[in-house]
Steps between C-alpha positions, in 0.01 A plus 500: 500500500642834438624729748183719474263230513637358826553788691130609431361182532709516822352825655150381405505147637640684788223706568265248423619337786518802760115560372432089585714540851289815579183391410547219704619666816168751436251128427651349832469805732099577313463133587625548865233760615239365307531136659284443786708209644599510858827411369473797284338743678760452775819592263345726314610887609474803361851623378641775258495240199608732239798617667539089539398468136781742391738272676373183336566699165838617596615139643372267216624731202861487664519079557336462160767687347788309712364150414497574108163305501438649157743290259267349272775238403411327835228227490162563680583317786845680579296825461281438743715353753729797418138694578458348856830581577460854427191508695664374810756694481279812420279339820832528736585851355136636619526316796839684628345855328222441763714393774690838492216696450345344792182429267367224675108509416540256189396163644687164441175351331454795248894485377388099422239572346693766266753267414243230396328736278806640415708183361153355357424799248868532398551136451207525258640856315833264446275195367321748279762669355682235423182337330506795323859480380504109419241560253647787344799258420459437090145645435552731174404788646720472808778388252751733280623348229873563360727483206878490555709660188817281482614215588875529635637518858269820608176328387556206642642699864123686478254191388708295820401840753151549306451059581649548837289790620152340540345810635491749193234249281712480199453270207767453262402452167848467348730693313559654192873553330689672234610198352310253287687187614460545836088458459363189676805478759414463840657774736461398877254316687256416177496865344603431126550776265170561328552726183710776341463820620444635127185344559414690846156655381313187355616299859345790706219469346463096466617479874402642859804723602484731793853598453836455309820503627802624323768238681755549210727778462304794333827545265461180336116548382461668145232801517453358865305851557243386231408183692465715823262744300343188378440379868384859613270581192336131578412590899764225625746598773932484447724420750847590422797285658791792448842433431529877565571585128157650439644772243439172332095635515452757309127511558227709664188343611194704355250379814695240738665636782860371634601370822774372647371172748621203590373193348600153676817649669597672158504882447302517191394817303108458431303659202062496571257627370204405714493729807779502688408547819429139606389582881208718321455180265472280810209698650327540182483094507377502849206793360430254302423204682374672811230659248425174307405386821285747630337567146423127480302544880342808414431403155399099486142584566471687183747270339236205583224692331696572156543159499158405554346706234746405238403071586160653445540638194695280316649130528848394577792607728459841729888576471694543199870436509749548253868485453664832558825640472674683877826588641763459215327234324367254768151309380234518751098436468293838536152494644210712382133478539402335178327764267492320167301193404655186552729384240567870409864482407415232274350762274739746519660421118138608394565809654835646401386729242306693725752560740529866587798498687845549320844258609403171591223623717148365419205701613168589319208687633148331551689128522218226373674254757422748815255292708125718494467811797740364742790488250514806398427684864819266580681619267407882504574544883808228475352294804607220295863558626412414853586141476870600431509609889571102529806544230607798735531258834672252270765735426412517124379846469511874688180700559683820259718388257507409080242259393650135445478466137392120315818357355385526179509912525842436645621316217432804273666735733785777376847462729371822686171381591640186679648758767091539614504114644805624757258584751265305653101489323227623650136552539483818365744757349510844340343397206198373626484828623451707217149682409551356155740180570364243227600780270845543621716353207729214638828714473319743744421197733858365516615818528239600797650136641849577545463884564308340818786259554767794474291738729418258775376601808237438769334800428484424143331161593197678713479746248443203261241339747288814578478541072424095494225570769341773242528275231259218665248769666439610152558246300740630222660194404404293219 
């Protein structure tokens, strides 16, 4: 994991914990003066519990810390022995902070009681979050998937730390080299050079790739700077492996931003044009599922309704699902309400000369597949989108973001268009926005797409949301 990630991911398991330890201090003293137990009623004494509270804070922050119970390379059940220790050590720390205080109203039976809570609601955090993590391990959209460039000693010294470092998800796809004969050899551990690099632009767009990284020398590639501006006009990250010649480089990005970051215990020079501020990213993603979750609550009555009328009105399936492009590539099924007669794709050939929508987008107005009255209302106020809240807790899509494209549009894409699958799809976008969007031409749309992914911020996402809301009150869509 990289330096970033862990010291975040540090601070906020941290506090997750001094939350859990406080909250259970609070639940065991509530529980206390509420019991009516002689047992209870005879320990129970009114004290200054905040100022005791404050101490609990202060004491279990400082023997978390000292006990490193936060290594995630531990198993579960050293983490939470590792987690009982720090609690009885943060127990005997409180216990002497009381002493000399000469705070002596906190009864025996109460400090039990605490600790029970305590260790039972952080042993279950640690079983959670490790849950959490174990099936995160190789899922596609928990998974970034590399290329290495070369194939000497330095490519083989990176795919060894990339295999050896378990935490950062990566997926090695293979390599690709400057020299024909080398194509089909096996580098370390399995990876085996997979094409030329002449050939760079027909594998990204054949194969899933998150990022490439230069491992060779950038003095030895031809027009090197072309296959970087390939990479960049295309949406997919660069990671740069110096050999501190970089007058070698004589290029300047035209959107991705450079930084300098370590990468597997390497100092790497990084080229991306998705946003770079990956903290931001990170609570965009939990926006995302937090809201799934509540707009699935709030919304499941009406959800159950839609789906109602539309087995009412016509026969066959309630959801429609259909393959989808997402993040750089990756196939996933999208769910709609179905609007269109059963069987409606089948008819599609029928319809291609009346498509009204130029690039390989098909859309005509007054569709003869739209299912009778509920269709259309569906479509109009885009309530047929809600089902995609389920491809949002999967991890598939973002509430804001590009639209996830069928392949077959994909497959007709220009280089710079390919740059619009860098970010993450979503439910609705800037596009959808527009007072006149199904008359936007498709350049506009892409180029609406990655002026959003260039501009990225939370603001720009509730702006997007608040326009989206419009949209369905008054039904503009089509």
């Amino acid at each position: 994991m990289t330096k970033w990630k862990t010291s975040f991911f540090d601070r906020v398991h941290k506090q997750i914990d001094i939350c859990l330890s406080t909250l259970s201090f609070l639940a065991a003293h509530s529980l206390m003066a509420s019991c009516t137990l002689a047992i209870c009623s005879d320990h129970a004494k009114d004290y200054n519990y905040f100022f005791i509270t404050l101490l609990v804070v202060v004491c279990w922050y400082l023997s978390f810390s000292f006990w490193g119970v936060y290594d995630l390379s531990h198993s579960l059940g050293v983490s939470i022995r590792k987690t009982i220790k720090a609690i009885l050590a943060a127990l005997i720390m409180l216990i002497v902070a009381l002493y000399f205080l000469r705070i002596n109203d906190l009864s025996r039976l109460e400090l039990c009681l605490f600790i029970c809570i305590n260790v039972f609601l952080l042993s279950l955090s640690k079983v959670i979050i490790y849950t959490a993590r174990f099936r995160s391990i190789g899922r596609p959209n928990h998974t970034r998937y590399v290329i290495v460039v070369g194939a000497k000693e330095r490519a083989k010294e990176v795919i060894g730390k990339i295999l050896a470092d378990n935490e950062q998800g990566l997926t090695i796809h293979g390599c690709i080299e400057i020299e024909d004969g080398l194509i089909g050899t096996e580098v370390a551990q399995g990876v085996k050079v997979l094409d030329h690099i002449k050939n760079l632009e027909t594998f990204l767009r054949m194969t899933i790739i998150d990022e490439i990284i230069f491992a060779m020398p950038l003095s030895k590639i031809l027009n090197g700077e072309r296959y970087i501006s390939l990479a960049e006009e295309m949406g997919v990250s660069v990671r740069i492996i110096p050999d501190w010649q970089l007058h070698h480089l004589m290029y300047r990005p035209a959107v991705a931003s450079i930084h300098f970051e370590e990468f597997v215990g390497i100092p790497t020079m990084a080229l991306h044009t998705t946003p770079p501020n990956k903290l931001k990213l990170f609570f965009k993603h939990v926006f995302d599922y937090c809201s799934a979750s509540i707009g699935l609550i709030l919304l499941g009555p009406l959800m159950l309704i839609i789906a109602a009328m539309i087995k009412i009105l016509d026969p066959g399936p309630v959801l429609f699902t259909q393959e989808r492009c997402g993040l750089n590539g990756r196939r996933f099924h999208v769910y709609k309400f179905r609007t269109m007669e059963e069987g409606a794709e089948n008819k599609l050939d029928q319809l291609r000369d009346l498509n009204e929508a130029d690039g390989p987008v098909f859309k005509i107005n007054n569709d003869p597949r739209i299912i009778p009255h509920i269709g259309k209302f569906l479509r109009k106020t885009g309530l047929d989108e809600l089902p995609q809240l389920f491809n949002v807790l999967r991890g598939e899509m973002s509430i804001v973001g590009p639209r996830p494209p069928i392949p077959s549009e994909v497959n007709e894409y220009d280089t710079w268009h390919c740059r619009r699958l860098s970010m993450k799809p979503g439910i609705t976008c800037t596009w959808q926005t527009q007072s006149k969007r199904n008359e936007t031409s498709f350049e506009e749309w892409m180029r609406l797409d990655l002026a959003y992914i260039d501009n990225w911020n939370f603001w720009n996402d509730f702006r997007i949301l608040l326009k989206t809301c419009k949209v369905v009150f008054l039904a503009e869509g089509r």
